[in-house]
N, CA and C atoms as an extended XYZ file, in Angstrom:
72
Properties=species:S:1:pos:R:3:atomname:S:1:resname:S:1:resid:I:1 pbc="F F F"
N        -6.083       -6.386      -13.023 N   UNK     1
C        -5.988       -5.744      -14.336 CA  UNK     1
C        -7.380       -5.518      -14.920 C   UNK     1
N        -7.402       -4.510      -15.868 N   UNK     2
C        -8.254       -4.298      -16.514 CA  UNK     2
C        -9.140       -5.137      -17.452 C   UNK     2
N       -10.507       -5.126      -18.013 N   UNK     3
C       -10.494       -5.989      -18.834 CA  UNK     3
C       -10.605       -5.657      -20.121 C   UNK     3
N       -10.164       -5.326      -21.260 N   UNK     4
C        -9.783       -4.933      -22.589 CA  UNK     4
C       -11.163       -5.196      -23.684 C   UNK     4
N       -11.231       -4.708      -24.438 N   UNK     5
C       -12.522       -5.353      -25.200 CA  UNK     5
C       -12.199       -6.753      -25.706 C   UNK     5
N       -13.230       -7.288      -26.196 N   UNK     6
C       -13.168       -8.388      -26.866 CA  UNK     6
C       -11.868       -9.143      -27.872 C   UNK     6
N       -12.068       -7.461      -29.317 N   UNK     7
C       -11.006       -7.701      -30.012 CA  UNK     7
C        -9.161       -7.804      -28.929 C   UNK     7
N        -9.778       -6.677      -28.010 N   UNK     8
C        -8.201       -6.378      -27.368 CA  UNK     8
C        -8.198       -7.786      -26.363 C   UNK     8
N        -8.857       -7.864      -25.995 N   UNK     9
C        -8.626       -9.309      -25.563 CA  UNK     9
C        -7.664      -10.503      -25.705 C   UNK     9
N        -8.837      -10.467      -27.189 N   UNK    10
C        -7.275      -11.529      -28.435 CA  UNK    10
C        -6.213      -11.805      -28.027 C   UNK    10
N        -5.847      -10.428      -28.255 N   UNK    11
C        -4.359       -9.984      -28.558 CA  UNK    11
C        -3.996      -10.129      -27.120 C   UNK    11
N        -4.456       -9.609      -25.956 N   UNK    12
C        -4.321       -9.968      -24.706 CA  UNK    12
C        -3.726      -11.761      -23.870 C   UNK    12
N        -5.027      -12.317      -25.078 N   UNK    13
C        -5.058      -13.516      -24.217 CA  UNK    13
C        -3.257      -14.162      -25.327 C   UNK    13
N        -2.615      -13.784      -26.181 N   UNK    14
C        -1.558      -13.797      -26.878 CA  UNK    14
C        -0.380      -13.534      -25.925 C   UNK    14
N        -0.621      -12.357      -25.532 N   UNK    15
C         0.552      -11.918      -25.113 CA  UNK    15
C         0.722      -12.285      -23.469 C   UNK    15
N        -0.834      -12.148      -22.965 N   UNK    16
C        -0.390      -12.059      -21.421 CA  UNK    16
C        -1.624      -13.434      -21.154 C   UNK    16
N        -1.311      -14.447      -21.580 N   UNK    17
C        -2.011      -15.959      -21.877 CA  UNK    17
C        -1.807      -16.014      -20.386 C   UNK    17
N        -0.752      -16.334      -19.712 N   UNK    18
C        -0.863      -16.236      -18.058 CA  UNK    18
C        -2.280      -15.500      -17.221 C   UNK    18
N        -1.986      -14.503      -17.592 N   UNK    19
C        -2.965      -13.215      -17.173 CA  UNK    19
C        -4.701      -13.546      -17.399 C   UNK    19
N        -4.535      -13.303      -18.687 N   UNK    20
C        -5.685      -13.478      -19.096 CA  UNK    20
C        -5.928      -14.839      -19.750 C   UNK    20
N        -6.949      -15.945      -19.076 N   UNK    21
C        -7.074      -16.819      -19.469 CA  UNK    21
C        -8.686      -17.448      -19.256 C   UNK    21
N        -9.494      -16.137      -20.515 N   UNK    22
C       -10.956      -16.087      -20.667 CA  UNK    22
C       -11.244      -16.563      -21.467 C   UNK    22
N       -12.552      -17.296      -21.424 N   UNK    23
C       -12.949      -17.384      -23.038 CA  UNK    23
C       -12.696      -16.012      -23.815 C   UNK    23
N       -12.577      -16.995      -25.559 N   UNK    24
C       -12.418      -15.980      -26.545 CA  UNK    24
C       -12.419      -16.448      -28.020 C   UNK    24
């Protein structure tokens, strides 16, 4: 997957916490 900006991130690491699990 892609990696989203910072802010989109956020919301990223919210929804797809599995997925994305970067600092933030």
């Amino acid at each position: 997957m892609i990696e989203p900006p910072l802010k989109t991130r956020i919301k990223y690491r919210t929804s797809h916490h599995s997925t994305e699990t970067t600092e933030g």
